[in-house]
C-alpha positions as CSV (number, residue, x, y, z in Angstrom):
1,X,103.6,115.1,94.6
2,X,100.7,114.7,92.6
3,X,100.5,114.4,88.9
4,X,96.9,113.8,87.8
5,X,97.5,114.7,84.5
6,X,99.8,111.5,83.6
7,X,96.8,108.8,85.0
8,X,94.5,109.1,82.3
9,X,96.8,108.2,79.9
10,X,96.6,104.6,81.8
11,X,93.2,104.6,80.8
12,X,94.3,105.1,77.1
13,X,97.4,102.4,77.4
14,X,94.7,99.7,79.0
15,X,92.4,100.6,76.6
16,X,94.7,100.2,73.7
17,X,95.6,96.6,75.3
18,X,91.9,96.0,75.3
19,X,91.5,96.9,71.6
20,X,94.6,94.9,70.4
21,X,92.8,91.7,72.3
22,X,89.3,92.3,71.0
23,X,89.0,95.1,69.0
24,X,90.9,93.3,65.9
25,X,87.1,93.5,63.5
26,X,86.2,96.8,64.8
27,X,86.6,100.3,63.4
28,X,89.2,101.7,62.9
29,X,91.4,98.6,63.5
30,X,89.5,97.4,60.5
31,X,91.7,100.8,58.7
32,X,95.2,99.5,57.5
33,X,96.5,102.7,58.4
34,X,95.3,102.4,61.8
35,X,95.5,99.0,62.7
36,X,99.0,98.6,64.0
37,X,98.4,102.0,66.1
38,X,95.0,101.1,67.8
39,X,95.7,97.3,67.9
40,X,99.1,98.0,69.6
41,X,98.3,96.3,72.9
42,X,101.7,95.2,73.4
43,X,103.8,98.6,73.1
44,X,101.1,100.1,75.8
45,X,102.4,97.4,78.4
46,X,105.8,99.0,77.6
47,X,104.6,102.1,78.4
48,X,102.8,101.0,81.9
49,X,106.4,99.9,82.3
50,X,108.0,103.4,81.8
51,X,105.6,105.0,84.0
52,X,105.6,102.4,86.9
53,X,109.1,103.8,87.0
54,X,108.7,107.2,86.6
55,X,105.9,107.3,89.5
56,X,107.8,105.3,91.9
57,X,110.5,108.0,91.9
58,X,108.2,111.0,91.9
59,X,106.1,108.8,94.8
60,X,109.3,107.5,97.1
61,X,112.5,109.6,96.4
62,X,113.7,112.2,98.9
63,X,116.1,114.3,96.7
64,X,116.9,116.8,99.8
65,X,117.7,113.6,102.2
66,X,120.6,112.8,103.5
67,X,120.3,109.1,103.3
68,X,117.9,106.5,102.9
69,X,115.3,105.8,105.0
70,X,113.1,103.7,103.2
71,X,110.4,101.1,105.3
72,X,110.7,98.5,102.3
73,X,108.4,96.0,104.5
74,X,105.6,98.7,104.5
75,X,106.2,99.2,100.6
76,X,105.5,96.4,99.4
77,X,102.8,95.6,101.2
78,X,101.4,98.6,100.0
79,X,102.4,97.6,96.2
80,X,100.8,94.0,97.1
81,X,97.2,96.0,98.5
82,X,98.1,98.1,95.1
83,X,97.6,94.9,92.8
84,X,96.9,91.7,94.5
85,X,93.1,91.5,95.2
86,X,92.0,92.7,91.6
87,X,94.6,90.3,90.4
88,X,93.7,87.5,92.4
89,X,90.0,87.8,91.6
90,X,90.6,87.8,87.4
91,X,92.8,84.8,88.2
92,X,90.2,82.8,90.3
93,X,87.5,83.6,87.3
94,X,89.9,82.4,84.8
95,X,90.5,79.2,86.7
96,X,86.9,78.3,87.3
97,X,86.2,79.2,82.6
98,X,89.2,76.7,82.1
99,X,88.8,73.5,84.6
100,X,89.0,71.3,81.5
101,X,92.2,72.9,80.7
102,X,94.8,74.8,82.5
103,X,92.3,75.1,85.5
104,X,93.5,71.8,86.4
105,X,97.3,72.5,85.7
106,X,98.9,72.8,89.7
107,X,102.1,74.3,88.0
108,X,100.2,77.1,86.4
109,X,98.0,77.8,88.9
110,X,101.1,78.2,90.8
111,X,103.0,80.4,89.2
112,X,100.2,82.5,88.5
113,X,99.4,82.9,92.3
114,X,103.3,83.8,93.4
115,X,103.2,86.0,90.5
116,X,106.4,84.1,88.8
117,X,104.8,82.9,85.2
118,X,106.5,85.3,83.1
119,X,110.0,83.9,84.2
120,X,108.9,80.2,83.0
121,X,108.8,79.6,79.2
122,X,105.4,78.1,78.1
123,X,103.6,79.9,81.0
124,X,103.6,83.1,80.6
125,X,100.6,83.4,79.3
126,X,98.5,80.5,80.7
127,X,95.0,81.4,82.5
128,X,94.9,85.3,82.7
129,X,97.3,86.1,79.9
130,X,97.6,90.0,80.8
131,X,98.7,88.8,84.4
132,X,102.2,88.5,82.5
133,X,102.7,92.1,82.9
134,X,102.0,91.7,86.8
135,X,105.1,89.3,86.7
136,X,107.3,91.4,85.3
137,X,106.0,94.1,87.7
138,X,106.6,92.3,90.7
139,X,110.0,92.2,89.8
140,X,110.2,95.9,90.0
141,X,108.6,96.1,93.4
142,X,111.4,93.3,94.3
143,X,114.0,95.5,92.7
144,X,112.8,99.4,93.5
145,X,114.1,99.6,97.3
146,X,117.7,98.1,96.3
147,X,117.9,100.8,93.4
148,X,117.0,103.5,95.4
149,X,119.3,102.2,97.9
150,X,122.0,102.6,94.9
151,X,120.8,106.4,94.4
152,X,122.1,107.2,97.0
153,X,124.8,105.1,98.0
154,X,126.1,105.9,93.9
155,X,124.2,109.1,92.9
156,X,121.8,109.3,90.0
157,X,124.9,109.7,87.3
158,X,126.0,106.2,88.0
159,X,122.0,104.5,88.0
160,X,121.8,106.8,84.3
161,X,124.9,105.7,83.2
162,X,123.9,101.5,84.1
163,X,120.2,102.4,83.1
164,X,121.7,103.1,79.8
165,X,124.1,100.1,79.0
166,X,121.1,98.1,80.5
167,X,118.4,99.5,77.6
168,X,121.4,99.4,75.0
169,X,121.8,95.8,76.0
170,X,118.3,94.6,75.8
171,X,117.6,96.2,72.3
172,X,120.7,94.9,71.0
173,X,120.0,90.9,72.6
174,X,116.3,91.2,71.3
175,X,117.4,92.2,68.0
176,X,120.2,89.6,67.6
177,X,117.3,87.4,69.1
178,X,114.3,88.6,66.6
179,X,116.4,88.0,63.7
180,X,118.2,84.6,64.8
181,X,117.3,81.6,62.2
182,X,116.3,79.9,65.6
183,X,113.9,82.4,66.0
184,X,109.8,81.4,65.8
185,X,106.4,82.7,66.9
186,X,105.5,81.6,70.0
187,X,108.4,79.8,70.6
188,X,110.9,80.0,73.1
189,X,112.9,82.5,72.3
190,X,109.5,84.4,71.5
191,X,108.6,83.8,75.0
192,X,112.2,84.7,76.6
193,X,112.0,88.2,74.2
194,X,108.3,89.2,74.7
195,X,107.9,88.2,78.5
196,X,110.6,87.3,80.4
197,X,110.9,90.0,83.2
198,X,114.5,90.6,82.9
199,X,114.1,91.7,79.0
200,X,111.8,94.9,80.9
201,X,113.8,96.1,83.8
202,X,115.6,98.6,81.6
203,X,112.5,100.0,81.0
204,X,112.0,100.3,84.1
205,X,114.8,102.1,85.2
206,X,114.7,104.1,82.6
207,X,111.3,105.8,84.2
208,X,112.9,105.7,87.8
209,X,116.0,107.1,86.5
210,X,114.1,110.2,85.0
211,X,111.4,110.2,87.6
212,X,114.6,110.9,89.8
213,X,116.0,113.3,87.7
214,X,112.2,115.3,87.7
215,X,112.3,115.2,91.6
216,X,115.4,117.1,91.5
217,X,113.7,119.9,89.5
218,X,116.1,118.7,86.4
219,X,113.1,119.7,83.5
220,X,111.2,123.2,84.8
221,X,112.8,124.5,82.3
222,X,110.0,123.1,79.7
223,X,106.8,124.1,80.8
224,X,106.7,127.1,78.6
225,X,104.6,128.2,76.0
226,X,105.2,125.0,73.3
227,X,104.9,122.8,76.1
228,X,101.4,121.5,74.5
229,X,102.5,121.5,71.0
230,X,105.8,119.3,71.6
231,X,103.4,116.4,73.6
232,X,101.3,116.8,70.2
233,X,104.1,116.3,68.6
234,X,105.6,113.9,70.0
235,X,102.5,111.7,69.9
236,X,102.5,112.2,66.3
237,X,105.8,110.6,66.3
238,X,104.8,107.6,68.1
239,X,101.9,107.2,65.6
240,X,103.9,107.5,63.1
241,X,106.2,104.7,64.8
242,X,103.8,102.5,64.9
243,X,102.1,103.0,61.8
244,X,105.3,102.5,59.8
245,X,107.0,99.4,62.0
246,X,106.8,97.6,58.9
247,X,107.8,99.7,56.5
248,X,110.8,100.3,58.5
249,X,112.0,96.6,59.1
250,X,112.1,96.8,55.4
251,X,114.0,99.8,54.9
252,X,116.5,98.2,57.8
253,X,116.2,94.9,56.7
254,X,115.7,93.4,59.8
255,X,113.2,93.0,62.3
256,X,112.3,95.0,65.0
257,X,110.2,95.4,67.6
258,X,109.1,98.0,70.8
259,X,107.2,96.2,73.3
260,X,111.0,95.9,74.6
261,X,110.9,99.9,75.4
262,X,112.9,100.3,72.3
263,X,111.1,103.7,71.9
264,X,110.2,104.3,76.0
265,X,112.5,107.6,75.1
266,X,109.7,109.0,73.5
267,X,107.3,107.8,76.4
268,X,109.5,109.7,78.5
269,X,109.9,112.6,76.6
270,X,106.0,113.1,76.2
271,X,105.8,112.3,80.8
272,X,107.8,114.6,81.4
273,X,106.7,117.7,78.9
274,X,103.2,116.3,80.6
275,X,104.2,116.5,84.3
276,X,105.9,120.4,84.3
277,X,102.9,121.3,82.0
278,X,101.1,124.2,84.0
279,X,98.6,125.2,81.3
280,X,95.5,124.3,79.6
281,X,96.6,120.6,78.9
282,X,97.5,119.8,82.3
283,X,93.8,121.0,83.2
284,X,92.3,119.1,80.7
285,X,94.0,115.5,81.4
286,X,93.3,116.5,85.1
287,X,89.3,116.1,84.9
288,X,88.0,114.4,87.7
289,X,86.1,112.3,85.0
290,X,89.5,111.2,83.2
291,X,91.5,111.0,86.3
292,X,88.6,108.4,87.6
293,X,89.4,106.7,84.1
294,X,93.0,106.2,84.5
295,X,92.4,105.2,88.2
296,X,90.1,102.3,87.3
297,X,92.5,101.4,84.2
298,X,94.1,98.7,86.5
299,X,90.8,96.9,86.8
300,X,90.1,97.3,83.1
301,X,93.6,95.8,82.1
302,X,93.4,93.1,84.6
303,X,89.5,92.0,84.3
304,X,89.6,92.2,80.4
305,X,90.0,88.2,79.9
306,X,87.1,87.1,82.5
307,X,85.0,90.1,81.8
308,X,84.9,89.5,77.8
309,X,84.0,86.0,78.5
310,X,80.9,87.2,80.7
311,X,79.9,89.5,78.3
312,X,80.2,86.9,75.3
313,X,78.1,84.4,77.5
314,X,75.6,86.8,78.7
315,X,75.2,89.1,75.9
316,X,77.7,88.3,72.7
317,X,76.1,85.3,71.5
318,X,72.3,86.1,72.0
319,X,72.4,90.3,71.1
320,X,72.3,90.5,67.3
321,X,75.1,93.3,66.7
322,X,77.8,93.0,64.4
323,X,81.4,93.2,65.4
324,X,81.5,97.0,66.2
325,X,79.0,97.3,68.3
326,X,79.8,94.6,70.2
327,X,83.0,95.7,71.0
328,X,82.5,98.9,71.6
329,X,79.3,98.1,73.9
330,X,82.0,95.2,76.0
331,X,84.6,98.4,76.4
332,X,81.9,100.5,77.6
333,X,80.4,97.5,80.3
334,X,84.6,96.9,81.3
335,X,84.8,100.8,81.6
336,X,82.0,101.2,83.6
337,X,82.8,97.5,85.9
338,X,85.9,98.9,86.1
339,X,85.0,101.9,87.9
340,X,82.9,100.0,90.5
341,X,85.6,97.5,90.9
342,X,88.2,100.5,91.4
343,X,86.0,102.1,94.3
344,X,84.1,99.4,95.9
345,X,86.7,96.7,95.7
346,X,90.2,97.8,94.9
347,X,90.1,101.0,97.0
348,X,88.8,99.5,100.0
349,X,90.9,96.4,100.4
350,X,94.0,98.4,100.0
351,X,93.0,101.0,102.8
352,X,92.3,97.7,104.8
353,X,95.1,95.6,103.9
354,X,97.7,99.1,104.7
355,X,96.3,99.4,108.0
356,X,97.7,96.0,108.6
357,X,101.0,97.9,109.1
358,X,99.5,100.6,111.6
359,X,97.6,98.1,113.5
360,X,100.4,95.8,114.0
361,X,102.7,98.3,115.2
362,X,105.2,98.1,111.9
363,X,104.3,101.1,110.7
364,X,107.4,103.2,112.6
365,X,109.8,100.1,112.0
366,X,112.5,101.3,109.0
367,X,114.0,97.9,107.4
């Protein structure tokens, strides 16, 4: 099944991610209002999060099977083709722009290359800092056969009812966390509650546990008539989230925060009113144009770090722009490399590392 109108918003989540790294002195970040919605870089990996799972049910579940045949070998390969090559180039260009530095560090080169910095405090962030996410993702791939296994072994009321105490748990630790005396930016409890993979897997399974529940036909019921006006709606109410954080830590007295998925409910709410939509919003978020957009919004997320130092080598110091316009001229450069990278580089290296599993003679083996 094929829902075209949920990838552009990964062009809007990247982008936001892109803002919140760069985009700090330019309009309408510069608009106190605005600032904490455009600039919030780290709630949009939360949301990647939410719809990873959401699109590996609607992808890989077989709600009319009998049991599970699922070729997990062939799966992840296809996830590695998926993200590895892109990854692995923003990593190498990262290395080479910091030799003096953490180019040099064997640990972090490492644990970059397996993929396993997010689960070691101090190093999570070291040489492509949005490669953090990919961590945490990886352990989604790991995990994603096992809990489908569960599905079926359990049924879907028992992965809801888990998926549950699991995102109860995680807001309630990173709360208790947040708010601890012990508590300090950049520290390493900041560290364990910001990037650790095991504070995201609720997330996760929160978007596979509704992706599943959408495969079984559970929300047809709501593409009617105030389909469009809901998502509207319910995007308000994430604005409005995340214009007001602050002014609700004060009303609560205590601090909060939802890069943890602590509002993925709404995320959900406003995928799921987006894939049964049948009208003139589904066509619109399923241009061609936009679609390409979201497509390539893997590269853009992923190339952001090496690409911005390019552009402020090549073009940032020497052009004569204020901080606007060059912003706004890097996005449209990263758009634009994106693109190419999505259709010259990622596209073809997956097709070539997949066919690794048809020309080896795996591709009919179920593990």
């Amino acid at each position: 099944m094929k829902l075209d109108q949920l990838t552009f918003t990964r062009y809007i989540a990247a982008l936001t991610v892109v803002f919140f790294h760069f985009g700090q002195q330019a309009f309408p970040a510069t608009h106190a209002w605005w600032h904490p919605v455009v600039t919030a870089g780290p709630i949009a990996v939360s949301y990647f999060f939410v719809l990873s799972g959401f699109i590996m049910a609607v992808a890989y579940y077989q709600p009319k099977a009998q049991s599970l045949t699922f070729n997990k070998g062939k799966y992840w390969l296809a996830r590695f083709a998926r993200i590895y090559p892109v990854y692995l180039l923003a990593l190498v260009l990262m290395i080479l722009a910091n030799l003096k530095t953490d180019g040099r560090d064997p640990l972090a080169i490492g644990l970059s290359l397996s993929m396993l910095q997010a689960w070691i405090p101090g190093y999570a962030m070291v040489l492509n800092s949005p490669g953090w996410s990919l961590s945490v993702e990886a352990l989604f791939y790991l995990s994603f056969p096992f809990l489908l296994y569960f599905v079926h072994r359990k049924g879907i009321r028992t992965l809801a009812f888990l998926t549950l105490v699991a995102w109860l748990s995680t807001q309630t630790l990173q709360i208790f966390l947040h708010n601890s005396p012990s508590y300090e930016a950049k520290g390493s409890l900041h560290q364990f509650i910001y990037y650790h993979p095991l504070m995201h897997l609720s997330t996760f399974m929160l978007g596979l546990t509704v992706g599943i529940s959408f495969c079984h036909g559970k929300f047809k019921r709501f593409d009617q008539a105030w389909n469009g006006l809901a998502i509207s709606l319910l995007t308000l109410l994430v604005i409005l989230c995340l214009a007001y954080e602050t002014q609700l830590e004060q009303y609560l007295g205590i601090l909060i925060d939802y890069n943890n998925g602590l509002i993925a409910p709404l995320f959900l709410a406003i995928l799921v009113l987006l894939a049964v939509n049948t009208g003139w919003t589904n066509r619109l978020m399923s241009l061609p144009f936009l679609v390409l957009l979201g497509e390539a919004s893997y590269s853009l997320y992923i190339l952001q770090r090496p690409a911005y130092g390019i552009y402020d080598r090549v073009l940032g110091q020497w052009l004569p722009l204020d901080a606007n316009l060059h912003y706004y001229l890097f996005a449209i450069l990263l758009t634009v490399a994106s693109i190419l990278s999505f259709k010259y580089m990622e596209t073809p290296l997956r097709r070539l590392i997949n066919s690794y599993y048809g020309s080896s003679g795996k591709a009919s083996s179920n593990t």
